[in-house]
N, CA, C, O and CB atoms as a CASP TS submission, in Angstrom:
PFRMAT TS
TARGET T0000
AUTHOR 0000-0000-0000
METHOD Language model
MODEL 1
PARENT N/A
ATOM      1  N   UNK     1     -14.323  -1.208   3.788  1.00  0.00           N
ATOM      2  CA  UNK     1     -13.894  -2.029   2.685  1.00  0.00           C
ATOM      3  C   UNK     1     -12.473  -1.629   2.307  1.00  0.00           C
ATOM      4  O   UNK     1     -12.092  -0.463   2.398  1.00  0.00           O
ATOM      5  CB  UNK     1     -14.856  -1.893   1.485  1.00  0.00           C
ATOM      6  N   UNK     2     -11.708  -2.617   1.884  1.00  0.00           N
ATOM      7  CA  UNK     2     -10.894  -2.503   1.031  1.00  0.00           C
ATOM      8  C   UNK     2     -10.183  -2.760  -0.022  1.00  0.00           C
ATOM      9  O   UNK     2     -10.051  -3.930  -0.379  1.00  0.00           O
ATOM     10  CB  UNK     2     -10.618  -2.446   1.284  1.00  0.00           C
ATOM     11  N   UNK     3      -9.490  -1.546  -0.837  1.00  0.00           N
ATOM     12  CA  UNK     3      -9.434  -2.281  -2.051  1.00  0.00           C
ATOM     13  C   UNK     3      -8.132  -1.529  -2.395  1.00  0.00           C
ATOM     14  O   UNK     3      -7.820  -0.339  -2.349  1.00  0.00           O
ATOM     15  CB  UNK     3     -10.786  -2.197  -3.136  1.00  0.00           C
ATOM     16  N   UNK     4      -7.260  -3.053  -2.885  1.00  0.00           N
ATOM     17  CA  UNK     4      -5.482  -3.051  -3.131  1.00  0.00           C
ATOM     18  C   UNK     4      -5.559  -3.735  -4.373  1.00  0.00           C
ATOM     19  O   UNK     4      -6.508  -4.454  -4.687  1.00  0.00           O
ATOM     20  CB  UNK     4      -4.332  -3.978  -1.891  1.00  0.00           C
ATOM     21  N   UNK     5      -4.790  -3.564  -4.920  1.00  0.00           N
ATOM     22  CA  UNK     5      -4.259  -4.436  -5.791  1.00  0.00           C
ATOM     23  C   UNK     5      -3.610  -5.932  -5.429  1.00  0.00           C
ATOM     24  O   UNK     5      -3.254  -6.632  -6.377  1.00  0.00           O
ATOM     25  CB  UNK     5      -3.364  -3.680  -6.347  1.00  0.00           C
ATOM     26  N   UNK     6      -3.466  -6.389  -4.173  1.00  0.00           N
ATOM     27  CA  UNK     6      -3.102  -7.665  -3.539  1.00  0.00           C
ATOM     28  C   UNK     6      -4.311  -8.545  -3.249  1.00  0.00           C
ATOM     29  O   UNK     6      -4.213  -9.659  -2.735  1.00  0.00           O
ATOM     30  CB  UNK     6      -2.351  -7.406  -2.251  1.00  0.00           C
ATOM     31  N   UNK     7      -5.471  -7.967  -3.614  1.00  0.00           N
ATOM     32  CA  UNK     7      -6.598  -8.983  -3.849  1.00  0.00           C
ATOM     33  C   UNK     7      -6.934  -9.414  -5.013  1.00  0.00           C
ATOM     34  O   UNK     7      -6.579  -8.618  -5.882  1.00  0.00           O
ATOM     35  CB  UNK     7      -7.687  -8.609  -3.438  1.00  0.00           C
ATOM     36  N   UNK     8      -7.457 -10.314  -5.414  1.00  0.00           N
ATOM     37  CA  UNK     8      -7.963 -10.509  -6.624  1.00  0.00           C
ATOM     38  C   UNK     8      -9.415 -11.418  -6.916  1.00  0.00           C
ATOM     39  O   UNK     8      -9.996 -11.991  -7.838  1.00  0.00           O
ATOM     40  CB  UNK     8      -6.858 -11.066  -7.257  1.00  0.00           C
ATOM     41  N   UNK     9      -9.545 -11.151  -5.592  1.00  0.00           N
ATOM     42  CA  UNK     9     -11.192 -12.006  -6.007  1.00  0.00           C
ATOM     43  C   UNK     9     -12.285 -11.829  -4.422  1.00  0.00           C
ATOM     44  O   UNK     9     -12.051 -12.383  -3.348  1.00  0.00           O
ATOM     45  CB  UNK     9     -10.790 -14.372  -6.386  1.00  0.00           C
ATOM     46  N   UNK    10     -13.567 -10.822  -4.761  1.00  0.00           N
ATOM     47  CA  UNK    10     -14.122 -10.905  -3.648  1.00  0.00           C
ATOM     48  C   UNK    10     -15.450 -11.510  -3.687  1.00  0.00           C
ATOM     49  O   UNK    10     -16.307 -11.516  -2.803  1.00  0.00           O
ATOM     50  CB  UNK    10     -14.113  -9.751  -3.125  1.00  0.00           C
ATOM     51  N   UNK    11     -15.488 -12.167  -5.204  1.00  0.00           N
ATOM     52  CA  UNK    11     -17.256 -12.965  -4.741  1.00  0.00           C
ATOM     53  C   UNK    11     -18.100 -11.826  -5.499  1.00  0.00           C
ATOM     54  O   UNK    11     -19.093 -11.427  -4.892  1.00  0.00           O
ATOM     55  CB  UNK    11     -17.849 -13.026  -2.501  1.00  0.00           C
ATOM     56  N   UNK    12     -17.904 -11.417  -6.394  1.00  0.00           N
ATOM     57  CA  UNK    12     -19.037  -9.981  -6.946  1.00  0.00           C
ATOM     58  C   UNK    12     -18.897 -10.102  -8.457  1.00  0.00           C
ATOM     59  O   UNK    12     -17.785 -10.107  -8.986  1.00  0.00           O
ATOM     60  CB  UNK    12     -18.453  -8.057  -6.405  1.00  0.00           C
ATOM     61  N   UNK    13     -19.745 -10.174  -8.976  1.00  0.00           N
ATOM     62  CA  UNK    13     -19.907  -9.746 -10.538  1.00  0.00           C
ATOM     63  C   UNK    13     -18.902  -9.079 -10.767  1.00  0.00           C
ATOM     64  O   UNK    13     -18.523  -8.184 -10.011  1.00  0.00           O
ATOM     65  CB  UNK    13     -21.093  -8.928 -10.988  1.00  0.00           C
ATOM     66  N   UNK    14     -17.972  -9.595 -12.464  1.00  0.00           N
ATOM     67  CA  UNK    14     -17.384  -8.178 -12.529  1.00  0.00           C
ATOM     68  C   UNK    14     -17.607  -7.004 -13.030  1.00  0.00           C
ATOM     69  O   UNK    14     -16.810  -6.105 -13.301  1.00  0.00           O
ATOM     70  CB  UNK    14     -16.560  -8.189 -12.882  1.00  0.00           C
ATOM     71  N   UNK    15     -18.837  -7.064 -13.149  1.00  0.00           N
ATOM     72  CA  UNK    15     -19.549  -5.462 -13.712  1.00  0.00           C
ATOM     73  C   UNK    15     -19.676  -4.819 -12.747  1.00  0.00           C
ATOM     74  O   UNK    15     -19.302  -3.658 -12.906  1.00  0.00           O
ATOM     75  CB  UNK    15     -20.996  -5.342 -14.405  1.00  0.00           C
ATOM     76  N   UNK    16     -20.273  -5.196 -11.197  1.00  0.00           N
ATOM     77  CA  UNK    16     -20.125  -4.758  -9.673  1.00  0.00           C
ATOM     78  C   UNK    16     -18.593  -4.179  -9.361  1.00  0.00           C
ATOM     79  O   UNK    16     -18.316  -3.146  -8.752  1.00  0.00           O
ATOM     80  CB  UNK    16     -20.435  -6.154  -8.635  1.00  0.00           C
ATOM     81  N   UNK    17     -17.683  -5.143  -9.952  1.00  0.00           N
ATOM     82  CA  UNK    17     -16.131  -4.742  -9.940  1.00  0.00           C
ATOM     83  C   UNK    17     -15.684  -3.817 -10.441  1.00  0.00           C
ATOM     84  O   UNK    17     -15.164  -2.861  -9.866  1.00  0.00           O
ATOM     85  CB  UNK    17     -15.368  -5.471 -10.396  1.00  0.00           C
ATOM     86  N   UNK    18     -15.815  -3.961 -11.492  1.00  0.00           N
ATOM     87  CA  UNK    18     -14.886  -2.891 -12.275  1.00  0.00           C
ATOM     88  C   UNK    18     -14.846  -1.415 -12.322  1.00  0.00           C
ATOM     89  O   UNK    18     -14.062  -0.758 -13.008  1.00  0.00           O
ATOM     90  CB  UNK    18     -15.025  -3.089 -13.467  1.00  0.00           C
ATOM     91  N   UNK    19     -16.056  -0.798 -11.275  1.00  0.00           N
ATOM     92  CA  UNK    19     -15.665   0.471 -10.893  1.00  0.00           C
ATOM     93  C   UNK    19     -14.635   0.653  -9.787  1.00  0.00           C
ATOM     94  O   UNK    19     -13.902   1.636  -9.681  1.00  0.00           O
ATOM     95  CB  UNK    19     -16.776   1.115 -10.554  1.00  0.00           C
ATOM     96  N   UNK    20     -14.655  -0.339  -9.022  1.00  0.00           N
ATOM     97  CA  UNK    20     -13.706  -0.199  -7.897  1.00  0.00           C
ATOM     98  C   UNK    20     -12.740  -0.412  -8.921  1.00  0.00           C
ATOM     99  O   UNK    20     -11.983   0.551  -9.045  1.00  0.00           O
ATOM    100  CB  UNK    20     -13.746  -1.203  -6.508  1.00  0.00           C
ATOM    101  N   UNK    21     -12.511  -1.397  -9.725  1.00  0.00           N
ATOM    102  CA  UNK    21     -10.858  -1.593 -10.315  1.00  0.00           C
ATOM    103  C   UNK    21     -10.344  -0.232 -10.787  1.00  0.00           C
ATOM    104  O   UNK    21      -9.191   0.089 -10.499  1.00  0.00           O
ATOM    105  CB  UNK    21     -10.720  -2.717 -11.765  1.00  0.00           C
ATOM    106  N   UNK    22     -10.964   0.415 -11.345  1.00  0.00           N
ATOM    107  CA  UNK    22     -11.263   1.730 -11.927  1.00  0.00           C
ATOM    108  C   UNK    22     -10.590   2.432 -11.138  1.00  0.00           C
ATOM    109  O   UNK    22      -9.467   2.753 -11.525  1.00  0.00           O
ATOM    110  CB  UNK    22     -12.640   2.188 -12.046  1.00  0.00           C
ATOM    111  N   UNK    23     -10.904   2.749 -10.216  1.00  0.00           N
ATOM    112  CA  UNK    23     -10.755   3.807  -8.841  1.00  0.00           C
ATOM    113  C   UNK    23      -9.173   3.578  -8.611  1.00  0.00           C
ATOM    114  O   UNK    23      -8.349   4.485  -8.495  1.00  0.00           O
ATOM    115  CB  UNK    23     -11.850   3.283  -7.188  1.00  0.00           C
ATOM    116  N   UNK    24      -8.887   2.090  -8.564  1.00  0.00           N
ATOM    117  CA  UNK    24      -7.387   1.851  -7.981  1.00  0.00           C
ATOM    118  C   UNK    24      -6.762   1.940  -9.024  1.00  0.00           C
ATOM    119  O   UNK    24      -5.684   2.497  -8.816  1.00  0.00           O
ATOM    120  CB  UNK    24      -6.988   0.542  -7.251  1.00  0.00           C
ATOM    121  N   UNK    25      -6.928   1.627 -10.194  1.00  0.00           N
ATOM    122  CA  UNK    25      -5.831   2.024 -11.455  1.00  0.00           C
ATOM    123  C   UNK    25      -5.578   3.465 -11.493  1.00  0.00           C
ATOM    124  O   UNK    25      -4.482   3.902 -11.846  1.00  0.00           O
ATOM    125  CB  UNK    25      -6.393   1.632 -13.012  1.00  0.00           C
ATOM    126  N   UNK    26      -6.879   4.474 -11.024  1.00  0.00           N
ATOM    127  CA  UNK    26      -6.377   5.791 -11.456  1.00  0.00           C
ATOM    128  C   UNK    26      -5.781   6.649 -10.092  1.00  0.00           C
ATOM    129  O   UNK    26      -5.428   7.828 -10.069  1.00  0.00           O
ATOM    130  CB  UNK    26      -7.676   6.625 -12.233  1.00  0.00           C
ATOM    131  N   UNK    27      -5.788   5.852  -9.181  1.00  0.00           N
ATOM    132  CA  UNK    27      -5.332   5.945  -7.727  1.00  0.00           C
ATOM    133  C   UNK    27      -3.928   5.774  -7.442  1.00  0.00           C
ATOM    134  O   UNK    27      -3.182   6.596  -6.910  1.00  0.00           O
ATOM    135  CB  UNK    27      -5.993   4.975  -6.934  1.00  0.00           C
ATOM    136  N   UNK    28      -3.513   4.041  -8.060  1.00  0.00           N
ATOM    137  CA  UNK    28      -2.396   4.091  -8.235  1.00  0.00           C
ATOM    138  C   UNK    28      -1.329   4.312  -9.105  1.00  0.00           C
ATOM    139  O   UNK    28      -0.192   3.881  -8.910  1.00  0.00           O
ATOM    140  CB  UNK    28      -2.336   3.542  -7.977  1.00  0.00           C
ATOM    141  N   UNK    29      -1.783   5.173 -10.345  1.00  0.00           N
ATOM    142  CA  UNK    29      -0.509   5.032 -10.936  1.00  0.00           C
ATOM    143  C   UNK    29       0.305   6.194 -10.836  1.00  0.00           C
ATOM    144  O   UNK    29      -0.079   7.123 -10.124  1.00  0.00           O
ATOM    145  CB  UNK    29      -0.618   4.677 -12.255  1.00  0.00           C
ATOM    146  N   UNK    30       1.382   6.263 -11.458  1.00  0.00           N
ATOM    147  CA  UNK    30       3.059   7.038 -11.319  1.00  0.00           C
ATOM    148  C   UNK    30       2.877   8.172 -10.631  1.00  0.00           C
ATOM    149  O   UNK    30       3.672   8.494  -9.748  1.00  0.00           O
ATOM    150  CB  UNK    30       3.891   7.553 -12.803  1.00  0.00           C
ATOM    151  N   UNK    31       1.974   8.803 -10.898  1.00  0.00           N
ATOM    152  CA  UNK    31       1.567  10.125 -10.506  1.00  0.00           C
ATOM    153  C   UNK    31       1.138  10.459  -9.212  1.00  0.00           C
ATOM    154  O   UNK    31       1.219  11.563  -8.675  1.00  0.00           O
ATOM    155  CB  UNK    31       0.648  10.486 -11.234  1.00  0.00           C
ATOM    156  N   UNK    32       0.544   9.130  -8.624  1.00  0.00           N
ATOM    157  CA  UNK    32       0.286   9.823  -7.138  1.00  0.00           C
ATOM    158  C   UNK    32       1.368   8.609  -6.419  1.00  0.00           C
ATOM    159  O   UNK    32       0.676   8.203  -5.485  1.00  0.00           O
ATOM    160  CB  UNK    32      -1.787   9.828  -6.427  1.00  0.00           C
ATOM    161  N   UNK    33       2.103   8.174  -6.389  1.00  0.00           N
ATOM    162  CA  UNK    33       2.901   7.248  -6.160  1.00  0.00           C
ATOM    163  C   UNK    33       3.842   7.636  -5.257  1.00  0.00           C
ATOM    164  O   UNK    33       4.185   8.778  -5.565  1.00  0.00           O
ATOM    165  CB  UNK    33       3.384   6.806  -7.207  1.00  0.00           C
ATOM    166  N   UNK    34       4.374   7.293  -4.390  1.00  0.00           N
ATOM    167  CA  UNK    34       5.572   8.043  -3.512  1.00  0.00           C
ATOM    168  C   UNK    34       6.377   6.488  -3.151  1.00  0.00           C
ATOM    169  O   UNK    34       5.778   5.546  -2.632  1.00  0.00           O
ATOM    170  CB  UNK    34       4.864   9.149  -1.773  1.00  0.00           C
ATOM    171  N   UNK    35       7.908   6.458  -3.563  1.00  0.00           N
ATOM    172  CA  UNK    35       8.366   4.934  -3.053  1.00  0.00           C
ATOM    173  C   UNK    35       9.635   5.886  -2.627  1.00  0.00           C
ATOM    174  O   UNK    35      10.326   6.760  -3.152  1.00  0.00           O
ATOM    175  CB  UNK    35       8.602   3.289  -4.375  1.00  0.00           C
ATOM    176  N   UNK    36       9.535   5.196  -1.355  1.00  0.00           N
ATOM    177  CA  UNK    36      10.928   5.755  -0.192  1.00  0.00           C
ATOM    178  C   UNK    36      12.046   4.914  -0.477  1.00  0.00           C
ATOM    179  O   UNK    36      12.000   3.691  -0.607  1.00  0.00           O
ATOM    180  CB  UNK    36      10.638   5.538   1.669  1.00  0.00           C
ATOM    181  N   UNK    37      13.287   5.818  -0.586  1.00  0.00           N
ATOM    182  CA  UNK    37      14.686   5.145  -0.793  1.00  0.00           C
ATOM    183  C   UNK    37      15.367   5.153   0.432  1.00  0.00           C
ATOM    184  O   UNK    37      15.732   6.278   0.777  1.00  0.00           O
ATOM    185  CB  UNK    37      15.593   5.838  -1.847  1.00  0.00           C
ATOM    186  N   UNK    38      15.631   4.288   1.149  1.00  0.00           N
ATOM    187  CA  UNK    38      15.890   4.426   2.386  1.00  0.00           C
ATOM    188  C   UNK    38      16.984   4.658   2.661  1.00  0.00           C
ATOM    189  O   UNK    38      17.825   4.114   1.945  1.00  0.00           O
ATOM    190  CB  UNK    38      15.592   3.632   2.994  1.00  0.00           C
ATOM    191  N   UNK    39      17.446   5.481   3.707  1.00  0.00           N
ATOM    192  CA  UNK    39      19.167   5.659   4.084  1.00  0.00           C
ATOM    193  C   UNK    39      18.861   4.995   5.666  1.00  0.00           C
ATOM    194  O   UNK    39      17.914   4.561   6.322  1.00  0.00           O
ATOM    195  CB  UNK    39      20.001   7.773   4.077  1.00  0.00           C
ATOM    196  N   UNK    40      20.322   5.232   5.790  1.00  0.00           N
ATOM    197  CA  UNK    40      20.484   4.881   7.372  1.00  0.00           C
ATOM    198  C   UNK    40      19.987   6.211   8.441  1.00  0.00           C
ATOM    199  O   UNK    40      20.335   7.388   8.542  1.00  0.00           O
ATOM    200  CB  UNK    40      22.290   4.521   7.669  1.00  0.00           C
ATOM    201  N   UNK    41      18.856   5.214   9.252  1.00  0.00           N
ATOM    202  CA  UNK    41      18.243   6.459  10.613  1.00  0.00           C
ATOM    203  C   UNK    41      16.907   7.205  10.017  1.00  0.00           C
ATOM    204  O   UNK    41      16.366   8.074  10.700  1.00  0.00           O
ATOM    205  CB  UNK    41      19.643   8.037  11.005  1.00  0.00           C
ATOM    206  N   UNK    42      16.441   6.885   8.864  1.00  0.00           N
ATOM    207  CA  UNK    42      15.232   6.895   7.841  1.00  0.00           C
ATOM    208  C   UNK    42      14.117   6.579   9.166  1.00  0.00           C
ATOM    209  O   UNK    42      14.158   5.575   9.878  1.00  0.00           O
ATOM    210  CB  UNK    42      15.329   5.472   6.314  1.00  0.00           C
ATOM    211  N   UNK    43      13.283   7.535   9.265  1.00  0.00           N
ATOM    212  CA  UNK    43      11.690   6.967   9.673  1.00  0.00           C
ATOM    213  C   UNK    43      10.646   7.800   9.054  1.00  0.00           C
ATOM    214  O   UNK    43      10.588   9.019   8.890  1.00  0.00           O
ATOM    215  CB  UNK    43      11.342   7.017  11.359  1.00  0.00           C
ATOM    216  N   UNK    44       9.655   6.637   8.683  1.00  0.00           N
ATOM    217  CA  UNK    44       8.519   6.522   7.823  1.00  0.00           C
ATOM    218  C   UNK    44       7.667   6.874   8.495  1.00  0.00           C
ATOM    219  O   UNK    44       7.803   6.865   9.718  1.00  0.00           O
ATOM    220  CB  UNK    44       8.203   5.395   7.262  1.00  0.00           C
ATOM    221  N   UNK    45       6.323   7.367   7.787  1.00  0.00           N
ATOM    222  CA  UNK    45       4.577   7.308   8.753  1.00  0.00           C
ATOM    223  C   UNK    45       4.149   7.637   8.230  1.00  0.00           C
ATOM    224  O   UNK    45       4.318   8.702   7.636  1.00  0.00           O
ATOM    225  CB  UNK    45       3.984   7.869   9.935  1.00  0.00           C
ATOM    226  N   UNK    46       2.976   6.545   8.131  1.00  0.00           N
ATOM    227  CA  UNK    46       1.544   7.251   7.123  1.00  0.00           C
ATOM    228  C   UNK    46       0.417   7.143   7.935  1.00  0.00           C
ATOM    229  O   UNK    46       0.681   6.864   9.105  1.00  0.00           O
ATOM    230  CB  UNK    46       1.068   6.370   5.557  1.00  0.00           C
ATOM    231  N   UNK    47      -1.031   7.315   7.598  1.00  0.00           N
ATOM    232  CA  UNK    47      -2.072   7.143   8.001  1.00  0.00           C
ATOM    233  C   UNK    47      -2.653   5.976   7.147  1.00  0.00           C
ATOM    234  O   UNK    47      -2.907   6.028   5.944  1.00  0.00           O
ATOM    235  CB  UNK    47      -2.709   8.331   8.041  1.00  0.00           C
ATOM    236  N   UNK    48      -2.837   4.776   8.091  1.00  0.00           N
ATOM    237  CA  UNK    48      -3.262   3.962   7.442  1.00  0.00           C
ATOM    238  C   UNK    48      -5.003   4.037   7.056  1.00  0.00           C
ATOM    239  O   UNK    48      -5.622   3.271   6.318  1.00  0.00           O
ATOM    240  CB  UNK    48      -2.773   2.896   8.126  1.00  0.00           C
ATOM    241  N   UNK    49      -5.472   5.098   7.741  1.00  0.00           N
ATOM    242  CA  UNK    49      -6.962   5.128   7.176  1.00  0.00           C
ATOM    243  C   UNK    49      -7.153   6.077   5.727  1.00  0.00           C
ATOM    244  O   UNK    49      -8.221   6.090   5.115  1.00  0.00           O
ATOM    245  CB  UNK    49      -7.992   5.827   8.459  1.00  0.00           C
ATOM    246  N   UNK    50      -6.045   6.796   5.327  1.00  0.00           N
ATOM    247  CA  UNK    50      -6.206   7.917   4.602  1.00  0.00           C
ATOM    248  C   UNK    50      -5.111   7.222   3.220  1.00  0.00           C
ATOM    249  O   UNK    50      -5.499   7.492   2.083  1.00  0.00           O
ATOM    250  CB  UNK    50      -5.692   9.521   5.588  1.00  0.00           C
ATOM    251  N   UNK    51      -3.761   6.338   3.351  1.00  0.00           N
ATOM    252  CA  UNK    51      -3.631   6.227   2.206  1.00  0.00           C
ATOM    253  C   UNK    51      -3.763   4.276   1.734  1.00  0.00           C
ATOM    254  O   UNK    51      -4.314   3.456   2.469  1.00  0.00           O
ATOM    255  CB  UNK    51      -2.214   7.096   1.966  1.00  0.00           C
ATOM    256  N   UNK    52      -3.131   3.945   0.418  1.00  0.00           N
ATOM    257  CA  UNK    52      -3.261   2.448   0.272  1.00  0.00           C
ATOM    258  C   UNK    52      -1.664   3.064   0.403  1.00  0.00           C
ATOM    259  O   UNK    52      -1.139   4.171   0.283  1.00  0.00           O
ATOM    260  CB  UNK    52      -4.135   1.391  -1.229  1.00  0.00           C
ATOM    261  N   UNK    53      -1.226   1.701   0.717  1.00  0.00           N
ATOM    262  CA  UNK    53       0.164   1.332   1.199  1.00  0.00           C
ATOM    263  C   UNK    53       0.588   0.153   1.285  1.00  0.00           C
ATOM    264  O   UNK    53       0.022  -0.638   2.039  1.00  0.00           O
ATOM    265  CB  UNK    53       0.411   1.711   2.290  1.00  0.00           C
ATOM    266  N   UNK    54       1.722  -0.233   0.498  1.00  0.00           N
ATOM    267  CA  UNK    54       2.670  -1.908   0.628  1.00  0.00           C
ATOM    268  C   UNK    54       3.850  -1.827   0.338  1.00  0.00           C
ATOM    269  O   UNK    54       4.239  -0.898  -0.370  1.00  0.00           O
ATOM    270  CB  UNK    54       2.293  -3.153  -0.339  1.00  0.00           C
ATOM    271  N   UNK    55       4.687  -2.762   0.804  1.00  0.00           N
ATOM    272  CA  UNK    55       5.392  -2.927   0.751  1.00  0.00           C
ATOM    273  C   UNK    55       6.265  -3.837  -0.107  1.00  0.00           C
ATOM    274  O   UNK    55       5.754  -4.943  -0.282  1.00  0.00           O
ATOM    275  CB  UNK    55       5.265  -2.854   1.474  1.00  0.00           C
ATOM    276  N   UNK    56       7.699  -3.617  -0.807  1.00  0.00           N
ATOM    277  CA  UNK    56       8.071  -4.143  -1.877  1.00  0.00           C
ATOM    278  C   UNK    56       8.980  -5.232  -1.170  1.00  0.00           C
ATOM    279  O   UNK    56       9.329  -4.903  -0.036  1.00  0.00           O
ATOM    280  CB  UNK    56       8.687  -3.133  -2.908  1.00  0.00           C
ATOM    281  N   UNK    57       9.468  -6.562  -1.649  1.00  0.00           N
ATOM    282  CA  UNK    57      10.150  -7.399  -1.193  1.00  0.00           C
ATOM    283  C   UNK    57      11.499  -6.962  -0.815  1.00  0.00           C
ATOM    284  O   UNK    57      12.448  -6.491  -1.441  1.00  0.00           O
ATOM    285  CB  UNK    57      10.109  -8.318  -1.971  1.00  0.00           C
ATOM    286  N   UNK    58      11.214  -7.359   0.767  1.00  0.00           N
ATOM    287  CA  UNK    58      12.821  -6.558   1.400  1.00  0.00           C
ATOM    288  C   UNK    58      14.145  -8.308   1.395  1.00  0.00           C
ATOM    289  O   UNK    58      13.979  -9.487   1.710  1.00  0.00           O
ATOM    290  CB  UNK    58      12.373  -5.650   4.020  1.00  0.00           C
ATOM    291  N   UNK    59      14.973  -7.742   1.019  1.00  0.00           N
ATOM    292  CA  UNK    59      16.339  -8.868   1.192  1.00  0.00           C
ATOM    293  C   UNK    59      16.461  -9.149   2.908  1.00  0.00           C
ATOM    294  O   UNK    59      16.920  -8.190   3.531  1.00  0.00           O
ATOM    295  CB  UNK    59      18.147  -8.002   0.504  1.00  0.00           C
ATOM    296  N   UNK    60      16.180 -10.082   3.529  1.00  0.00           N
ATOM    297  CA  UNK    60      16.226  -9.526   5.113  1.00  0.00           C
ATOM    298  C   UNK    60      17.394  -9.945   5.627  1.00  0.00           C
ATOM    299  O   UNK    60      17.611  -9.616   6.793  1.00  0.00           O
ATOM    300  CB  UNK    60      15.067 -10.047   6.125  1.00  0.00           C
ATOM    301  N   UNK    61      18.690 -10.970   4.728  1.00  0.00           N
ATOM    302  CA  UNK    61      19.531 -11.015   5.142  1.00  0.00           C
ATOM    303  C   UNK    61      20.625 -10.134   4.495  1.00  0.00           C
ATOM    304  O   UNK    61      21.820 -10.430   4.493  1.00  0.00           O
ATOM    305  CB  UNK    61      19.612 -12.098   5.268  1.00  0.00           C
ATOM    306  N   UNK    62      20.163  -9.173   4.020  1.00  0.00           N
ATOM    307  CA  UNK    62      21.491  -7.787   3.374  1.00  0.00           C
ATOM    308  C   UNK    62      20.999  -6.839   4.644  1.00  0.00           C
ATOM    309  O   UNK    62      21.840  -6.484   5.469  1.00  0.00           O
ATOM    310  CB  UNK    62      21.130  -6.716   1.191  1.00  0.00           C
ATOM    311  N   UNK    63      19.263  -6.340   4.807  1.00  0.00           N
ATOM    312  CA  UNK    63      19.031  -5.307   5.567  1.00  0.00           C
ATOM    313  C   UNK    63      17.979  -6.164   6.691  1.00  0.00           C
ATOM    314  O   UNK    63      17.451  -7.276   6.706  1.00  0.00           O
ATOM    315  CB  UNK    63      18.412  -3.942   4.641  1.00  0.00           C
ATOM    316  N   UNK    64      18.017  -4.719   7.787  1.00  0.00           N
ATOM    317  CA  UNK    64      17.439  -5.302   9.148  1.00  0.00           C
ATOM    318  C   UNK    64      16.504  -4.513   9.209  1.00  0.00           C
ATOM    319  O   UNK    64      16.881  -3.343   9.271  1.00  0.00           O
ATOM    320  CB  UNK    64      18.262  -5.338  10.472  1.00  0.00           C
ATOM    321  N   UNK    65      14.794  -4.748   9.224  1.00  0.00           N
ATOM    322  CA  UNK    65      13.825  -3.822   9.375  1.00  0.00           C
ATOM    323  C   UNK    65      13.385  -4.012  10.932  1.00  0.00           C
ATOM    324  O   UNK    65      13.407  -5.114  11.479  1.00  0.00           O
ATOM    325  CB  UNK    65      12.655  -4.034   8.274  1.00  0.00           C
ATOM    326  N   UNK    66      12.963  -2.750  11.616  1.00  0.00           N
ATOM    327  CA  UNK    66      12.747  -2.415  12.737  1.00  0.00           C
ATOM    328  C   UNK    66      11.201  -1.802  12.485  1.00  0.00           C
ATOM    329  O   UNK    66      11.053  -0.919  11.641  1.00  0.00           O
ATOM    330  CB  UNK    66      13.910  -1.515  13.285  1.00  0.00           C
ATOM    331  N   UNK    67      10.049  -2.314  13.262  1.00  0.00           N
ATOM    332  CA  UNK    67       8.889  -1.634  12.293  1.00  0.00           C
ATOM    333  C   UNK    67       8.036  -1.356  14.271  1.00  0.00           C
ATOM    334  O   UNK    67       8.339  -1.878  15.344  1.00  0.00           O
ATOM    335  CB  UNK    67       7.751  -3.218  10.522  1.00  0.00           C
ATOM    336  N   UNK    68       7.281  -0.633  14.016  1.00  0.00           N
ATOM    337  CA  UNK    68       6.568   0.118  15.412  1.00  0.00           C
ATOM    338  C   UNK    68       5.502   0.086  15.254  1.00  0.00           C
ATOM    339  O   UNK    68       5.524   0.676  14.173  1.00  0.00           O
ATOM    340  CB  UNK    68       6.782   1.494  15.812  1.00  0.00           C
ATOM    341  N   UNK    69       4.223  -0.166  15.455  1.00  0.00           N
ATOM    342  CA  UNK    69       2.825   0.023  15.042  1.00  0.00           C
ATOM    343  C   UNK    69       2.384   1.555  16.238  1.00  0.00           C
ATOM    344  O   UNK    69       2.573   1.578  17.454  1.00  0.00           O
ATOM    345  CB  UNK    69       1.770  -1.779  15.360  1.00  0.00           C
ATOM    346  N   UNK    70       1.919   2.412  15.576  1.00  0.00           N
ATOM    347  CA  UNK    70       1.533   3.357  16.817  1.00  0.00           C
ATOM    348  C   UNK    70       0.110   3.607  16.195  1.00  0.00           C
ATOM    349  O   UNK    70      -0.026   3.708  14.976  1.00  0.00           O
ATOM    350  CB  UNK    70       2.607   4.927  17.131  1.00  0.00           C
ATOM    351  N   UNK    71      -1.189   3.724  17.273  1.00  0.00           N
ATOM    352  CA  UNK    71      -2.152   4.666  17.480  1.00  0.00           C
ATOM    353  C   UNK    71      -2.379   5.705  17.785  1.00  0.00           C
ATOM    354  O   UNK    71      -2.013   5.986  18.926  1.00  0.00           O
ATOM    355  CB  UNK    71      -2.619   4.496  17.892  1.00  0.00           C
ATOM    356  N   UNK    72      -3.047   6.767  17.011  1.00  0.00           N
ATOM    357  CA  UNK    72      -2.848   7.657  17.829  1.00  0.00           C
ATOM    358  C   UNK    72      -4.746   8.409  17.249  1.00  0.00           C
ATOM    359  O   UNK    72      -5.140   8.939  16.211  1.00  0.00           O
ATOM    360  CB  UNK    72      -1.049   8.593  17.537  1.00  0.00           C
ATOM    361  N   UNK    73      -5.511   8.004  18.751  1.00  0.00           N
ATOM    362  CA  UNK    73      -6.735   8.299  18.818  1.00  0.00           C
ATOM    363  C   UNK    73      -7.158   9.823  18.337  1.00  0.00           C
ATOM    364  O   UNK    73      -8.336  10.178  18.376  1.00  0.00           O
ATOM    365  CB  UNK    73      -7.060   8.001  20.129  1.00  0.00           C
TER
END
């Protein structure tokens, strides 16, 4: 399962809900938060099974994103 703040509706009571909402409000706020300021030659990596992760609206005609998907079993 998953649960972001970019959903907003899965079909469940919201009394069923609102512990998960719970979980992500105290998940995401300021405190466990990390937002990368990027310079030039910058590379990123997370584990997408271990954290929540998104991305903020990039300008794509000021900057050029180069993005890699890797596995690693």
């Amino acid at each position: 399962m998953f649960v972001t703040n970019q959903q907003s509706r899965i079909g469940w009571a919201r009394t069923r809900v609102e512990p998960l909402a719970e979980l992500l409000r105290r998940t995401t706020g300021e405190s466990y938060v990390y937002s990368h300021r990027w310079g030039q030659g910058d590379v990123v990596g997370w584990d997408n099974f271990a954290t929540l992760h998104t991305a903020l609206p990039c300008d794509s005609t000021c900057h050029q994103r180069l993005l890699y998907r890797t596995s690693i079993p």
